[in-house]
N, CA, C and O of each residue as an XYZ file, in Angstrom:
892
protein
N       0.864     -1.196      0.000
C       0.000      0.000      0.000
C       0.893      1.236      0.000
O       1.740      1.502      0.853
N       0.555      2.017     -1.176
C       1.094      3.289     -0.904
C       1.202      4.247     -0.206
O       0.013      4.545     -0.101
N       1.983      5.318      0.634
C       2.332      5.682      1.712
C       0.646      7.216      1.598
O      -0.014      7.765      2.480
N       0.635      7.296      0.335
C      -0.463      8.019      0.002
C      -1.858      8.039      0.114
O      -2.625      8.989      0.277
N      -2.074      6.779     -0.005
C      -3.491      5.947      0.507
C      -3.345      5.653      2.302
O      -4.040      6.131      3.199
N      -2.484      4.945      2.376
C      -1.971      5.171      4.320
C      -2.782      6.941      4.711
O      -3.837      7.202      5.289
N      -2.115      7.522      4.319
C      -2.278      9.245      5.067
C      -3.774      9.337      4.955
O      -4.606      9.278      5.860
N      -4.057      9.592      2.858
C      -5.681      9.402      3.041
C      -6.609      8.470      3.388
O      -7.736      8.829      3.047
N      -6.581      7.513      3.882
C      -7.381      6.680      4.863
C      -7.388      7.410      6.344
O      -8.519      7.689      6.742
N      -6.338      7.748      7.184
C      -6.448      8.414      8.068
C      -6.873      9.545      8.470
O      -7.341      9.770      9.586
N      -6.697     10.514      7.358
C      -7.217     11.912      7.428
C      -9.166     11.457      6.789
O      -9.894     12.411      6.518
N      -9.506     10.565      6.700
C     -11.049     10.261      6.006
C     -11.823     10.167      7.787
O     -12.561     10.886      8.460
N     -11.121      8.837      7.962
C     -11.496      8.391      9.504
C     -11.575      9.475     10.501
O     -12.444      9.329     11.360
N     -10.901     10.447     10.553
C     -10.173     11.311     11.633
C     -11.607     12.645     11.120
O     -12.369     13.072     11.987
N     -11.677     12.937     10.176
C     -12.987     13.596      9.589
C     -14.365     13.050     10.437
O     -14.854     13.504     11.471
N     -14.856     11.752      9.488
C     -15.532     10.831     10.446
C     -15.550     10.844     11.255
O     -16.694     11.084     11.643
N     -14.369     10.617     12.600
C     -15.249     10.983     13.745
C     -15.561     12.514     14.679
O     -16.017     12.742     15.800
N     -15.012     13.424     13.474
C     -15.120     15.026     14.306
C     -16.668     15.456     13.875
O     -17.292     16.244     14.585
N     -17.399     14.746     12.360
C     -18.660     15.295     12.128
C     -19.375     14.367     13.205
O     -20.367     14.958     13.632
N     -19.200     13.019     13.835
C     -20.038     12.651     14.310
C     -20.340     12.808     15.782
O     -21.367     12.456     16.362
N     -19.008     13.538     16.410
C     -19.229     14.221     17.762
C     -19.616     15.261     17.591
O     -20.394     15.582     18.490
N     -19.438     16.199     16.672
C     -19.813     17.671     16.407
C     -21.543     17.993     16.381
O     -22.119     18.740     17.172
N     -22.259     17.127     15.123
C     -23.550     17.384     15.156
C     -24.446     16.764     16.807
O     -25.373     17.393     17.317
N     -23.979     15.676     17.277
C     -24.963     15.245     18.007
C     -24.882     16.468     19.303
O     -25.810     16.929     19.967
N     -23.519     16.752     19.358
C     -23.640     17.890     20.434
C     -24.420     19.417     20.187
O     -24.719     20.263     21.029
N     -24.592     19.422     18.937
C     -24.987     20.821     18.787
C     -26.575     20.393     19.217
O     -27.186     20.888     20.164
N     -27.045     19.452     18.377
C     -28.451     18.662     18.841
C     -28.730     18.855     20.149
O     -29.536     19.701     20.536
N     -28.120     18.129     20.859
C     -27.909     18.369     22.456
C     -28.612     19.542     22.859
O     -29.753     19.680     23.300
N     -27.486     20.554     22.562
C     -27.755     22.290     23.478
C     -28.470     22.893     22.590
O     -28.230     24.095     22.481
N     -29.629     22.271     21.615
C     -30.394     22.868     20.936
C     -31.551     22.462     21.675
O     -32.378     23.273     22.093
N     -31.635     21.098     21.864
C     -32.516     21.207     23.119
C     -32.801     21.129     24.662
O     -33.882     20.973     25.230
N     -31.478     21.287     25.214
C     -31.578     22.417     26.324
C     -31.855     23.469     26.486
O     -32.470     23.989     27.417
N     -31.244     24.061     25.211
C     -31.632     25.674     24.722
C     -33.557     25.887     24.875
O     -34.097     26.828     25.457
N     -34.137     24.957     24.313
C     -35.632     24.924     23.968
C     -36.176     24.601     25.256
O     -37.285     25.044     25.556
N     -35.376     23.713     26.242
C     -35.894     23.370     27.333
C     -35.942     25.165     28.488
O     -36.944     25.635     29.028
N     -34.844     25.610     28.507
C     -35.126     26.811     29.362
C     -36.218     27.910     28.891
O     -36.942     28.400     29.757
N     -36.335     28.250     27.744
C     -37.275     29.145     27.167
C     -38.552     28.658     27.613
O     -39.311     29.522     28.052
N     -39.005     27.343     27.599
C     -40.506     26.970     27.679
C     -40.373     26.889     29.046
O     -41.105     25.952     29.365
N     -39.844     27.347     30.056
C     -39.718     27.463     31.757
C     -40.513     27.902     32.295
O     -40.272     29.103     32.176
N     -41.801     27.766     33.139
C     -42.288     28.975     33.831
C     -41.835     29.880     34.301
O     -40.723     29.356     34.362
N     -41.642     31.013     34.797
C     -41.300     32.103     34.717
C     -41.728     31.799     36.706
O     -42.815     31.325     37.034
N     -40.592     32.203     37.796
C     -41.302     32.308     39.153
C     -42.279     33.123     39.343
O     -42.526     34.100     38.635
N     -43.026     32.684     40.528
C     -44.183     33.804     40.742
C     -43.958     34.651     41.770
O     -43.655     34.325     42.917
N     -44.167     36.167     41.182
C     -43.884     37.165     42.151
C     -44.285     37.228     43.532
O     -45.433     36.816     43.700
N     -43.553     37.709     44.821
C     -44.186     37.634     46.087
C     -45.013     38.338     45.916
O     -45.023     39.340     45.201
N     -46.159     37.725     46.820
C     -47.204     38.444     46.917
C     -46.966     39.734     47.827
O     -45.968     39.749     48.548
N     -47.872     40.849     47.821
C     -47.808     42.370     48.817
C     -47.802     42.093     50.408
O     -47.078     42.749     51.158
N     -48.639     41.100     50.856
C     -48.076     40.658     52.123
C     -46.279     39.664     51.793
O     -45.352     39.980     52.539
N     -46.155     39.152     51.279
C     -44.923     38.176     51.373
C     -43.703     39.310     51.411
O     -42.795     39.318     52.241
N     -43.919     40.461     50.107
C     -42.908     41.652     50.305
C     -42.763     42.601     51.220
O     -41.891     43.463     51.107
N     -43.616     42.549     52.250
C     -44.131     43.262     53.450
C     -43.569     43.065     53.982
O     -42.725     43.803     54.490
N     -43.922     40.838     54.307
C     -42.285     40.207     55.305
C     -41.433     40.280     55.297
O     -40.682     40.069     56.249
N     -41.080     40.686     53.984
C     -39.577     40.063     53.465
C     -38.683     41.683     54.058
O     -37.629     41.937     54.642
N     -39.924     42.526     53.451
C     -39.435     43.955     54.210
C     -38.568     43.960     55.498
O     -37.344     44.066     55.583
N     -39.515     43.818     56.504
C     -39.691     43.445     57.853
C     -38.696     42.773     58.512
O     -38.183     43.220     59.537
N     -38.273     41.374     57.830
C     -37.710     40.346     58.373
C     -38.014     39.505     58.981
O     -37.196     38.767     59.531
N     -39.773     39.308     59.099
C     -40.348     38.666     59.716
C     -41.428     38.053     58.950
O     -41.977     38.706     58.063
N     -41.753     36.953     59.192
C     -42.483     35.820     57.986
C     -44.320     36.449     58.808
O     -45.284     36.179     58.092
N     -44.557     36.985     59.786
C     -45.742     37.574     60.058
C     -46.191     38.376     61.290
O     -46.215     37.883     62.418
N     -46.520     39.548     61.031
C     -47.106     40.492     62.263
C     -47.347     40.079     63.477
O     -47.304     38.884     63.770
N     -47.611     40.954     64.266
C     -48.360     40.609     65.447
C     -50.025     40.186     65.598
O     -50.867     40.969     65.157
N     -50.471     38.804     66.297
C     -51.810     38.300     66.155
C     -52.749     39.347     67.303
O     -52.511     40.102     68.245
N     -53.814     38.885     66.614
C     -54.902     39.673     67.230
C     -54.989     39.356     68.754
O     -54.582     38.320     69.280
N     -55.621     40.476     69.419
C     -55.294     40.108     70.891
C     -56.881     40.309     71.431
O     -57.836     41.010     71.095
N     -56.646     39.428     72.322
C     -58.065     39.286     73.287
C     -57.771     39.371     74.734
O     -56.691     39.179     75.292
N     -59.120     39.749     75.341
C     -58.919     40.312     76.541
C     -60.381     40.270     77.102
O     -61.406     40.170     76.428
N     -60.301     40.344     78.176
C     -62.042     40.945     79.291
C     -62.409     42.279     78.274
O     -61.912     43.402     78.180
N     -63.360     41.693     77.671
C     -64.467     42.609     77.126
C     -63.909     43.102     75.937
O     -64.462     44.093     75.460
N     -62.728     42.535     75.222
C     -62.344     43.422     74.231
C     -61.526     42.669     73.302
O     -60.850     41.758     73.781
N     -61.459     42.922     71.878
C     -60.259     42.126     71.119
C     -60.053     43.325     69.551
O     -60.793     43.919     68.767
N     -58.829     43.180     69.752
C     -58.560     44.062     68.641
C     -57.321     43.385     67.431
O     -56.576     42.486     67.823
N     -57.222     43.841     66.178
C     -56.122     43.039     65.394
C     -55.182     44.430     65.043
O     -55.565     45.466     64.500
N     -53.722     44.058     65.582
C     -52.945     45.065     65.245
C     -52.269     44.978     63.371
O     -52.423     44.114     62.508
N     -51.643     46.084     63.366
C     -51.093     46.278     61.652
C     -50.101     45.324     61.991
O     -49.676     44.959     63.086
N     -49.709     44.867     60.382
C     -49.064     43.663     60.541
C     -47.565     43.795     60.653
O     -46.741     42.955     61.016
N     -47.400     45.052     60.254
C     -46.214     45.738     60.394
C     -45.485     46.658     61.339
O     -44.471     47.353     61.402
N     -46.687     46.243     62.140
C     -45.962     46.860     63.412
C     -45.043     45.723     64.715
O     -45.536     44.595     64.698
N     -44.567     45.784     65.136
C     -43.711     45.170     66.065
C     -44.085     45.193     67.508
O     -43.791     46.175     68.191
N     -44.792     44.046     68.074
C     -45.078     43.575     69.359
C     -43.750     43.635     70.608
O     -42.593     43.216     70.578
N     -44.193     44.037     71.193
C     -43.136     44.153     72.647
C     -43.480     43.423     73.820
O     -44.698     43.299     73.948
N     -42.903     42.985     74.573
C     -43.037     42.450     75.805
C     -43.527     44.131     76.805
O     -42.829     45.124     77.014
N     -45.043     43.824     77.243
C     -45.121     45.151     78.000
C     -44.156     45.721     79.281
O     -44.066     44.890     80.185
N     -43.710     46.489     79.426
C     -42.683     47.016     80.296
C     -42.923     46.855     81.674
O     -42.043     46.447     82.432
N     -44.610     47.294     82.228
C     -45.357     47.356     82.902
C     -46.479     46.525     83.118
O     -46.983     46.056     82.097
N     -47.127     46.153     84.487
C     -48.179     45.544     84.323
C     -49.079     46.239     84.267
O     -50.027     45.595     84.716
N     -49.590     47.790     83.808
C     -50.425     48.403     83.590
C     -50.553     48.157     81.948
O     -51.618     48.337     81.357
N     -49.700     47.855     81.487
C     -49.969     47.959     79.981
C     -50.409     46.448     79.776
O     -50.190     45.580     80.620
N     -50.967     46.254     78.727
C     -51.788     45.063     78.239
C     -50.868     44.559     77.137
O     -50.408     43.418     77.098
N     -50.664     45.439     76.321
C     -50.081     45.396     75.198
C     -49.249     46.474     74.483
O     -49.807     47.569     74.552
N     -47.896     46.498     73.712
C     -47.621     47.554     73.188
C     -46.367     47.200     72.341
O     -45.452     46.389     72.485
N     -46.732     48.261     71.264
C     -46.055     48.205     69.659
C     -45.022     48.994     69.090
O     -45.282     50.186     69.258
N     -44.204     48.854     68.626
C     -43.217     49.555     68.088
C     -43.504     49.765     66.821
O     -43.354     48.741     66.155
N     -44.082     51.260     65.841
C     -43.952     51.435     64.703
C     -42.879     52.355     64.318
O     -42.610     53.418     64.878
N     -42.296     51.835     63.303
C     -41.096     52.166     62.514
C     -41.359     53.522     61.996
O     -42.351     53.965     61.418
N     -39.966     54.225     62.420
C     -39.938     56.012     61.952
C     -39.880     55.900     60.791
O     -39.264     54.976     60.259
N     -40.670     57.048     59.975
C     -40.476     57.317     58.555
C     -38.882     58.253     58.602
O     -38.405     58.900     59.534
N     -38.361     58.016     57.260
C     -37.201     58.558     57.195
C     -37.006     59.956     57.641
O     -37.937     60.730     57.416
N     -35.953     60.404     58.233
C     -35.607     61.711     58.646
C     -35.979     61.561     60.074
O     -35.253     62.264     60.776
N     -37.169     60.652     60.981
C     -37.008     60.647     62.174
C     -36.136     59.770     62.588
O     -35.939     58.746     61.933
N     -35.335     60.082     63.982
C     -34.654     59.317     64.533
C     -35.429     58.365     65.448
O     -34.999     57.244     65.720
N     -36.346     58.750     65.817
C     -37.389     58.006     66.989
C     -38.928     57.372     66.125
O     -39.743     57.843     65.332
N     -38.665     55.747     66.993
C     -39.800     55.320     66.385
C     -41.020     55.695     67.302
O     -40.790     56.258     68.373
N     -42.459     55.370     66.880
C     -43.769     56.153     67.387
C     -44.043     54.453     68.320
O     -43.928     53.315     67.864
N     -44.446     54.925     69.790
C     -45.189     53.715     70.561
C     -46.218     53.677     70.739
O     -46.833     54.738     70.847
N     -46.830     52.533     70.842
C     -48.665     52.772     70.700
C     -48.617     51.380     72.507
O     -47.941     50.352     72.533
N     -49.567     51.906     73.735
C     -49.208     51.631     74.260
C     -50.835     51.273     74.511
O     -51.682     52.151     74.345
N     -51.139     50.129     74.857
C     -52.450     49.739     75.627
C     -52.823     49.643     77.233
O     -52.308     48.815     77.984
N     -53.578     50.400     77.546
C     -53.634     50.367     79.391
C     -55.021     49.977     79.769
O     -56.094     50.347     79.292
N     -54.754     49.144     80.735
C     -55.929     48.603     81.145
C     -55.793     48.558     82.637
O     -54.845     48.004     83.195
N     -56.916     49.246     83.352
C     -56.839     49.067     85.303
C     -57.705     48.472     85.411
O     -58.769     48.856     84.926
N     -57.602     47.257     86.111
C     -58.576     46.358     86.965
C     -59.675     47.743     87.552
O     -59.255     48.887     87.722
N     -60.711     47.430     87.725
C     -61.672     49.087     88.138
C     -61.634     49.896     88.168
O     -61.881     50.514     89.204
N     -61.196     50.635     86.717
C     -61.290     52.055     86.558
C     -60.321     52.695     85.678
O     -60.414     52.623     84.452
N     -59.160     53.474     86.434
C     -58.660     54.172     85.466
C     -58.714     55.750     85.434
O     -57.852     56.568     85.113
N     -59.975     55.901     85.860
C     -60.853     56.990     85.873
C     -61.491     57.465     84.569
O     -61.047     56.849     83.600
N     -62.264     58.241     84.321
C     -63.364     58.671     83.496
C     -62.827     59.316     82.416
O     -61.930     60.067     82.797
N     -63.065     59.360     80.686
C     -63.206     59.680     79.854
C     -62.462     61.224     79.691
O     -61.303     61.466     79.354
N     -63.194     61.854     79.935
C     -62.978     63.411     79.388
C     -61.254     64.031     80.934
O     -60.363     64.881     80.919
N     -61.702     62.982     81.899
C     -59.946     63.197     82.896
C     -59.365     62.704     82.135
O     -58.429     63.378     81.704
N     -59.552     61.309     81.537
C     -57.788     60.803     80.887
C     -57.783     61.612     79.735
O     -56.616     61.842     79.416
N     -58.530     62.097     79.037
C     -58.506     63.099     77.633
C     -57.551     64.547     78.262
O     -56.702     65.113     77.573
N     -57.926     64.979     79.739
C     -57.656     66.395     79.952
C     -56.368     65.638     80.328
O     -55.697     66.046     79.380
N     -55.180     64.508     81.288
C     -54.371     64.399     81.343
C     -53.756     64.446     79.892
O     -53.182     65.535     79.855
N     -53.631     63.987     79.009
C     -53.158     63.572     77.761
C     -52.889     65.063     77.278
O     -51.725     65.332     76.981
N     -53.819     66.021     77.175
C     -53.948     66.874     76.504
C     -52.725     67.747     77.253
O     -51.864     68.247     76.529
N     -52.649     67.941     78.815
C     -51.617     68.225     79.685
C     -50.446     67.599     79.581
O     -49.602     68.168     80.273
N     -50.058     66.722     79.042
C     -48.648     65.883     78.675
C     -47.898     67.172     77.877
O     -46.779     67.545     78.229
N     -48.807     67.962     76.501
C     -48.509     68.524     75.437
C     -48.043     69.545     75.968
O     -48.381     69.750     77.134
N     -46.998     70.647     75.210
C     -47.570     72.378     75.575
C     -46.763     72.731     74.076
O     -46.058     72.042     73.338
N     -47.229     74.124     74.021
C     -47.630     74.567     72.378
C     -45.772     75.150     72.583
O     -45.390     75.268     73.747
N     -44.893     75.427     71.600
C     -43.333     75.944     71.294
C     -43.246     77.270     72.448
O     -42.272     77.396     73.189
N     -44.125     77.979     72.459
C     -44.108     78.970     73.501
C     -43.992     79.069     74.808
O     -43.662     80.007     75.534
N     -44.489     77.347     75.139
C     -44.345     76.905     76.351
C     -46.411     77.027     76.790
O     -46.784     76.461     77.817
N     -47.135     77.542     76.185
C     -48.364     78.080     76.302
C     -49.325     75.912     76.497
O     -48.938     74.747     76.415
N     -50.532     76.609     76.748
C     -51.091     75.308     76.917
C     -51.201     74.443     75.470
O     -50.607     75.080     74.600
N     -51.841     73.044     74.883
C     -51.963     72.510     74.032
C     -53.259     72.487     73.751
O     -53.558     72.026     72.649
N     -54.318     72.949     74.615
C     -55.710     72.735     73.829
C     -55.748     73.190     72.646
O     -56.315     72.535     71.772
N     -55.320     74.070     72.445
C     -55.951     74.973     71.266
C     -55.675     74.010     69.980
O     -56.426     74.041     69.005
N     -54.278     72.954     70.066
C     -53.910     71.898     69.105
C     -54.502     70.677     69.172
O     -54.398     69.665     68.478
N     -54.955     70.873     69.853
C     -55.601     69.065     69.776
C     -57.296     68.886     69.547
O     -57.874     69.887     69.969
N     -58.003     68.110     69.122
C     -59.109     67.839     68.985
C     -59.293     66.490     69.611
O     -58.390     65.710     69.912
N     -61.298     66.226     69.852
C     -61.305     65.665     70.346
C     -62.486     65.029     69.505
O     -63.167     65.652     68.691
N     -62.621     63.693     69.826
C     -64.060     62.790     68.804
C     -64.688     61.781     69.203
O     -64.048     60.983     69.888
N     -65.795     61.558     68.978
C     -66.041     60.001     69.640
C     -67.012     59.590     68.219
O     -67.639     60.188     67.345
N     -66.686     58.155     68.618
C     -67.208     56.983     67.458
C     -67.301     55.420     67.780
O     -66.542     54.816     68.538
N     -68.438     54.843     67.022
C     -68.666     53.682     67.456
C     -67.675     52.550     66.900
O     -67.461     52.605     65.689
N     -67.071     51.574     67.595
C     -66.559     50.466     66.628
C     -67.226     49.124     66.989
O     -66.972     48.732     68.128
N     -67.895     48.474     66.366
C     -68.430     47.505     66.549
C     -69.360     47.542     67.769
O     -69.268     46.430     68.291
N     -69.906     48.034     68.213
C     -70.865     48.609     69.443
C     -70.178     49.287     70.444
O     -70.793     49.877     71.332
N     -68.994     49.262     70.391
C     -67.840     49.531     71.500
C     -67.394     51.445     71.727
O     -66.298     51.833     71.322
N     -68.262     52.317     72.310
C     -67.647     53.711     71.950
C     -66.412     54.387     72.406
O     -65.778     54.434     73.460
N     -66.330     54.782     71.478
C     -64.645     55.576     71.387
C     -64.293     56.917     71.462
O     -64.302     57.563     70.414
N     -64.056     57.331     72.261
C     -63.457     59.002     72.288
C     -61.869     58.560     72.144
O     -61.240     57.705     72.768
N     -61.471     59.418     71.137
C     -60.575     59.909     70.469
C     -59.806     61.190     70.793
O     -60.435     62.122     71.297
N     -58.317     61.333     70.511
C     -58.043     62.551     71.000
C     -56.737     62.604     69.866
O     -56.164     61.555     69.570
N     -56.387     63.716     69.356
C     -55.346     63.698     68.301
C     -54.907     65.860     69.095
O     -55.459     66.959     69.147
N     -53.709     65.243     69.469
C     -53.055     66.176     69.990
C     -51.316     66.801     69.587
O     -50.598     65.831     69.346
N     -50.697     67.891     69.495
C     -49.333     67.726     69.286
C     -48.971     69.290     69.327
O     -49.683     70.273     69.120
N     -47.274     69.147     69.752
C     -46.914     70.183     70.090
C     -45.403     69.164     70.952
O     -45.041     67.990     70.877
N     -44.829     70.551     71.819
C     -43.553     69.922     72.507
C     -44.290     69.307     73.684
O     -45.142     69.972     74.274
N     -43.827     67.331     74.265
C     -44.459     66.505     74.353
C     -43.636     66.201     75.694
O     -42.421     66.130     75.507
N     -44.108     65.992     77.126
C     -43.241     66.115     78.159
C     -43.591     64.918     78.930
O     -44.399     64.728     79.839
N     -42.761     64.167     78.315
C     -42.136     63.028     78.053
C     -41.863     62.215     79.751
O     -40.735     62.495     80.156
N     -42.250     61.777     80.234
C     -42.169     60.960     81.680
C     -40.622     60.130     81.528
O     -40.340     59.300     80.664
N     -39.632     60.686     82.774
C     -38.425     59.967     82.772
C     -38.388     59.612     84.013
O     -39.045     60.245     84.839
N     -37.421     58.262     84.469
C     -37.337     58.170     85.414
C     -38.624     56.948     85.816
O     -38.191     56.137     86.634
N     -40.129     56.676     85.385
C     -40.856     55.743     85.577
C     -41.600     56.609     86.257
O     -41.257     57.597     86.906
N     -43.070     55.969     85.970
C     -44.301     56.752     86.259
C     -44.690     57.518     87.547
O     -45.707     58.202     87.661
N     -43.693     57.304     88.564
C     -43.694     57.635     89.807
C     -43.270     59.092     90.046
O     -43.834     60.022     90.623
N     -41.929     58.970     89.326
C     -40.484     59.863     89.569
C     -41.190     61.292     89.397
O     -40.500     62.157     89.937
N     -42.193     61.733     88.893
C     -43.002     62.790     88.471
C     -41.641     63.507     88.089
O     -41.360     64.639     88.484
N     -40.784     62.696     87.239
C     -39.652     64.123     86.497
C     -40.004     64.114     84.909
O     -40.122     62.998     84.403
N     -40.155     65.080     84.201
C     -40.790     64.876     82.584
C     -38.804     65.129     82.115
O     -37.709     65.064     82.674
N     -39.410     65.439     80.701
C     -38.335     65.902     79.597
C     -38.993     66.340     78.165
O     -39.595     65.490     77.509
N     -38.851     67.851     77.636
C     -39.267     68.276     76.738
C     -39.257     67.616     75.761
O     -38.073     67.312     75.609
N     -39.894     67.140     74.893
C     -39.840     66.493     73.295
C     -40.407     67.357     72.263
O     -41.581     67.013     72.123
N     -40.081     68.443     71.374
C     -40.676     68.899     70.430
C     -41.083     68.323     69.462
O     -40.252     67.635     68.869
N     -42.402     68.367     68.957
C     -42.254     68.179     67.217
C     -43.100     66.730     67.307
O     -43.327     65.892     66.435
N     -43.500     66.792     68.839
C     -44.401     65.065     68.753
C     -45.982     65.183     68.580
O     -46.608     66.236     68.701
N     -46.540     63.915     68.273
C     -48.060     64.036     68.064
C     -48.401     62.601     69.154
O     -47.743     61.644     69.562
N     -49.492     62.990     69.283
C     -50.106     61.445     70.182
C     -51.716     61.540     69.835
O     -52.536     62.341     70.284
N     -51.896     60.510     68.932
C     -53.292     59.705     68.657
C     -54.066     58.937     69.927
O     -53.224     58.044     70.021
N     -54.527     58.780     70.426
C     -54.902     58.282     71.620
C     -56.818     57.893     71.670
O     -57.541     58.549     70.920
N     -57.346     56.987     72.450
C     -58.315     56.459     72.349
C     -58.762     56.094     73.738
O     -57.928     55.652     74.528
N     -60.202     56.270     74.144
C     -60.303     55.507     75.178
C     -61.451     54.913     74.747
O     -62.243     55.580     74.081
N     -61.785     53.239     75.138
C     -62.439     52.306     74.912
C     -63.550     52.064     75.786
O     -63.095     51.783     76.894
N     -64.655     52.049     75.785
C     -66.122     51.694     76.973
C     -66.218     50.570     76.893
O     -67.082     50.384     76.036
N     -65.779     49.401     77.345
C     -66.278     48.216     77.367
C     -66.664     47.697     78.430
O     -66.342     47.969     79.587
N     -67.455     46.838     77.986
C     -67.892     45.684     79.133
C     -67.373     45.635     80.741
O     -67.894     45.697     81.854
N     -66.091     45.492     80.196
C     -65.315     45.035     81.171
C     -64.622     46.130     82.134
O     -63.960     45.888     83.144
N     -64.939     47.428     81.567
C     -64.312     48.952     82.080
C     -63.598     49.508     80.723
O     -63.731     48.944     79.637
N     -62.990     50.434     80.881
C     -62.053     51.579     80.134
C     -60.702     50.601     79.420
O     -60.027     49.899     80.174
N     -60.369     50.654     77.715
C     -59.313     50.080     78.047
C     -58.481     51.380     76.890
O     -58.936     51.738     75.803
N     -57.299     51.833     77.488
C     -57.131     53.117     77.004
C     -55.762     53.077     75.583
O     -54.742     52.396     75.688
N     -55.974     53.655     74.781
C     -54.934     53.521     73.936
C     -53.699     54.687     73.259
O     -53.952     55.806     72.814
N     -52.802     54.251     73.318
C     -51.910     56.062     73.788
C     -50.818     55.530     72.439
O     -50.273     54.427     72.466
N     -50.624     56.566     71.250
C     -49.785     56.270     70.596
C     -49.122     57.746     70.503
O     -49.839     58.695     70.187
N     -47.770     57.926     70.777
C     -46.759     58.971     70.454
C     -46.034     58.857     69.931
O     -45.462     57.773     70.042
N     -45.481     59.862     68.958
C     -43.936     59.630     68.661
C     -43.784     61.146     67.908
O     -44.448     62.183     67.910
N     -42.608     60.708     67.303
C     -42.247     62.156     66.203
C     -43.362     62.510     64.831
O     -43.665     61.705     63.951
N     -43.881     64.045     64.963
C     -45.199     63.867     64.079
C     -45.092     63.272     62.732
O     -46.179     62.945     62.255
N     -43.689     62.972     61.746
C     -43.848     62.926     60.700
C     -43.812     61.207     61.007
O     -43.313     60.795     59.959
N     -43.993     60.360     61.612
C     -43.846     59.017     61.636
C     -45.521     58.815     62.149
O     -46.228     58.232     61.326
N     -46.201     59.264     63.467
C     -47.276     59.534     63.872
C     -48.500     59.686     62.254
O     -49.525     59.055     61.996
N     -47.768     60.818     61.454
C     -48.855     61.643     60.473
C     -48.845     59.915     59.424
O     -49.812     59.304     58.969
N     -47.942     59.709     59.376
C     -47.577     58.436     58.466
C     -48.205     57.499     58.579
O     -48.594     56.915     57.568
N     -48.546     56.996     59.968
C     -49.156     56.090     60.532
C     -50.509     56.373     60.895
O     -51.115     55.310     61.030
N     -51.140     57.242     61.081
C     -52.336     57.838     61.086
C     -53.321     56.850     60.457
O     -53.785     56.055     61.275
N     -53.799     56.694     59.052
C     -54.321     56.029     58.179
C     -54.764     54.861     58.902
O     -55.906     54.611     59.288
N     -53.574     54.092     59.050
C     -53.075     52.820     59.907
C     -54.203     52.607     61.239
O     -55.212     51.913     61.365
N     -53.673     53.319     61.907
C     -54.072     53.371     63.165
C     -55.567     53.486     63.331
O     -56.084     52.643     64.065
N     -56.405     54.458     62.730
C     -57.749     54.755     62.294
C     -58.451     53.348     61.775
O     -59.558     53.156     62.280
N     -58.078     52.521     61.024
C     -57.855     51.054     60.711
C     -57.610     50.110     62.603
O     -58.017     49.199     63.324
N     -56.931     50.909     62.522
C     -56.651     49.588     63.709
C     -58.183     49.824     64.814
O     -59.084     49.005     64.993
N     -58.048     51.196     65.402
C     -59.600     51.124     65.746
C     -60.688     51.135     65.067
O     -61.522     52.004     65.323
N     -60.915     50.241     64.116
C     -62.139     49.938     63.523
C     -61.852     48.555     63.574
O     -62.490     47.828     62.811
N     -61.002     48.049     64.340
C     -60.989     46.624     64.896
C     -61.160     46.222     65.927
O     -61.233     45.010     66.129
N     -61.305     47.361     67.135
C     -61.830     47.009     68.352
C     -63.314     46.598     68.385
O     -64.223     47.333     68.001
N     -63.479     45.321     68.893
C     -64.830     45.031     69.007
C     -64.883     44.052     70.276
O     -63.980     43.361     70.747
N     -65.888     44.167     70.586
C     -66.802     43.125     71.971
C     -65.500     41.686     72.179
O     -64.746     41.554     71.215
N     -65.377     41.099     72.896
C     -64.472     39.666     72.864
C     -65.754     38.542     73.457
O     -66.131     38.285     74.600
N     -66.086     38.161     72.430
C     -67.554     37.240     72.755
C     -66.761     35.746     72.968
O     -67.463     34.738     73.045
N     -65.336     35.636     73.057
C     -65.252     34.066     73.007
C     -64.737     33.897     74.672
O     -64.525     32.779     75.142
């Protein structure tokens, strides 16, 4: 055999097997290629799931029940261990940007009493005093409304906010300018159960909406 036929026999074979690895692979990633395109596409979080994901927390605080009363807080607000055994319950809502201080929404409840409506409205309103140092009535208003049979006086107050240090005793305050406090007192069944939210007004004004929502969830606790 000639040394010529030797070479071209080898260079034939050596052809042969580069077309026959070449096409089956292109085949291949032609349909892998076809396999990713026909993919479902993931499904977007839902407005609560991006809420959590916000948050860092997979879900809010649950609705709370009590003697004569049950209410469901925003889901985005943050539950606390109460500080006090006067408080029932209380929330941490998150400052809108530019405040340094977040707004507390604080629930109080006294075994018999508390005292009467339009006193805890006139204390509250006395917490406030206007930049001049002058009283706060003139800033605050006052409202009442039904929620679920349950009536509500309302109080939306603000000005520089004198702030209790030291624990409820110490009778020493500390000036806070620039605060608002939404506040509620509850008639139930069971007595007065009172609701006090303060903080810096542009986090307060933010949360407003919210909160107005949240008391239209106080109702009777029939279980």
């Amino acid at each position: 055999m000639r040394v010529s036929q030797i070479v071209g026999g080898f260079f034939l074979g050596a052809l042969l097997i580069v077309v026959t690895l070449y096409f089956p692979a292109r085949s291949c990633s032609k349909n892998f290629d076809a396999g990713l395109t026909t993919e479902e596409p993931a499904a977007a979080p839902s407005g609560s799931q991006q809420a959590a994901q916000r948050s860092g927390a997979q879900s809010g605080p649950q609705a709370f029940t009590a003697p004569g009363i049950r209410f469901e807080p925003h889901q985005e607000w943050i539950a606390e261990s109460p500080s006090s055994s006067m408080r029932k319950a209380q929330y941490r809502l998150p400052a809108v940007e530019g405040d340094l201080e977040n707004a507390e929404l604080i629930v109080f409840y006294f075994q018999g009493g508390g005292g009467g409506v339009q006193a805890n409205i006139d204390r509250w309103v006395g917490q406030f005093s206007l930049p001049d140092g002058g009283s706060a009535r003139s800033a605050s208003k006052t409202s009442t409304r039904d929620s679920n049979g349950i009536p509500l006086t309302v109080l939306d107050v603000r000005g520089t906010y004198n702030r209790s240090v030291g624990g409820p005793m110490s009778g020493q305050t500390e000036p806070v300018p620039g605060f608002r406090m939404l506040a509620a007192v509850a008639e139930t069944s069971a007595g007065p159960y009172f609701f006090k939210l303060t903080g810096p007004e542009k986090t307060v004004d933010a949360w407003e909406d919210e909160f107005d929502r949240f008391l239209q969830t106080i109702a009777p606790n029939t279980g």
